[in-house]
N, C-alpha and C positions, 0 to 999 in steps of 0.2 A: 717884450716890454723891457727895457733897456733902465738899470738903477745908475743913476748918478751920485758920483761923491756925494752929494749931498743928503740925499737919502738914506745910507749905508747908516747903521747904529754907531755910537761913538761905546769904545770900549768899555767903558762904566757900564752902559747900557745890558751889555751881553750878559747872559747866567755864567754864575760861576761853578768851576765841575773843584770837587775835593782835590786835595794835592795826593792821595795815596792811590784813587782814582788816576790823576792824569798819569802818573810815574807806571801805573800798571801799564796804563795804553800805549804808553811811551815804547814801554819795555817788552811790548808783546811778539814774539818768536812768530813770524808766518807759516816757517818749516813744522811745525807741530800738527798743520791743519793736513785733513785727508782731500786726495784727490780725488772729486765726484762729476760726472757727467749729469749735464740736467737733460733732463727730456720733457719735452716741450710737446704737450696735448692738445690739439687741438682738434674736436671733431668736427669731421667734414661730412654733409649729407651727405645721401647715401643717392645711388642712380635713382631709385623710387622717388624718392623724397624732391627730388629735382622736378622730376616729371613731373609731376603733380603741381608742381606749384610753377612750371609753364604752361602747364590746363588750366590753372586758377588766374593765370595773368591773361593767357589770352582770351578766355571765358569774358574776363572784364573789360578787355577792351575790346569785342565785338558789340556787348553791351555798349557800352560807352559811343560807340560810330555804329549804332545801330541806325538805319533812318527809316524814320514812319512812312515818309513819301513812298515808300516802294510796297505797301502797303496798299490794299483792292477794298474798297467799298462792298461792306454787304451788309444784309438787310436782316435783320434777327425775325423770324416766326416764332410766338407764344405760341404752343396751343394748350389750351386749357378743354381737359378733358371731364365732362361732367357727367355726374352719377346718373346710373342708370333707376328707371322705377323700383325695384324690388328694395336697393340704396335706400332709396329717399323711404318709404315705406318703411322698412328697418329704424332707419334714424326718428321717425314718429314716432315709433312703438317705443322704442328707449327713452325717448325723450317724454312722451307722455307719465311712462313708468317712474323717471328721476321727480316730475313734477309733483306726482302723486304722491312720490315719499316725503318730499318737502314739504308738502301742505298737508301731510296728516294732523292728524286732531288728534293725539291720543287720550284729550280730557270726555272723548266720548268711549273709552273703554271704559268697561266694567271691570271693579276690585275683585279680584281671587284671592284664595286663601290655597295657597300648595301643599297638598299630602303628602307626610314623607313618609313611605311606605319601607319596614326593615324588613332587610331581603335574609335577613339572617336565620339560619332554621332555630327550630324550641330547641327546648332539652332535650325532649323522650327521643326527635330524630337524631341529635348526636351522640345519645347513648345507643342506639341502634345500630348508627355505623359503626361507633367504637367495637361493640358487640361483632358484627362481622367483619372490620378490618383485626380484630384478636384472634375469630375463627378462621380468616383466611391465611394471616400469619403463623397461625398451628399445622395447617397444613401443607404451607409453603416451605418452611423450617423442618419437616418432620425430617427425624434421622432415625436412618433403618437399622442403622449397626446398633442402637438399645434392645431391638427385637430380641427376645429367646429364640433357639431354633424350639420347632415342634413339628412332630411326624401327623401327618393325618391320615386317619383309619373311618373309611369311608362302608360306613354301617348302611345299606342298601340292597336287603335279602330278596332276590328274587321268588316269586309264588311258586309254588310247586305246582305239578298238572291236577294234584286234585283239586287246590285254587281254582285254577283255573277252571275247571269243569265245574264245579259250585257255581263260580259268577257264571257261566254261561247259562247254568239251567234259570238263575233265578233271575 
């Protein structure tokens, strides 16, 4: 698109830049700037990335020129395979059962009154256990190093013969 004289703004038109502004830009040294290499990135797919998307294009355009014509007439068979007796006899009995629960009546039950029976023992049975879980903890606990030593002197005289001849006569 091509601006003609005409077009172009008229210098009033144009922004004005400061005067300490332009004097600077005026005045600006280029030798100050550093010298920098640009390096210019560009990523380029990768072998994979290629292949794939010539899979993907020709994928579409088999699709695409695909043609039905070459295409064989065939004839679909249903078969509907149907339950054998024992099936259908099952499916009664269920089905009878579901029926049965629906149309119960339960304003033909009778009111009960529920017993709630405590399963908790008396007293005198848990003074009882207390009683022998205390004796069986006495005996479990017992410690022997309180013991006294003590010697035992086993007093056990045997009979003399004339004993023995006494009881035999009598």
């Amino acid at each position: 698109m091509a601006c003609s004289v005409s077009d172009a703004p008229s210098l009033k038109d144009l922004p004005k830049v400061a005067n300490d502004l332009k004097s600077q830009l005026e005045g600006f040294n280029t030798s100050c700037l550093r010298d920098v290499d640009t390096n210019e990135k560009i990523v380029l797919p990768s072998a994979e990335d290629i292949a794939q998307e010539k899979q993907h294009t020709a994928l579409l355009q088999d699709v695409e020129k695909f043609q039905t014509t070459a295409l064989r007439k065939t004839d679909t068979v249903e078969k509907i395979v149907l339950p054998n007796a024992l099936d259908v006899a099952a499916e009664k009995t269920q089905k009878s059962l579901f029926d049965g629960i629906e149309k119960f009546d339960a304003t033909r039950l009778k009111h009960t009154e529920t017993q709630e029976k405590n399963p908790l023992p008396d007293k005198d049975a848990i003074e009882a256990e207390k009683e022998k879980n205390k004796f069986l903890n006495g005996i479990e606990n017992f410690d022997p190093t309180k013991l006294k030593h003590t010697e035992t002197c086993e007093k056990n005289p045997l009979p003399t013969k004339d004993i023995i001849e006494q009881e035999k006569t009598a």
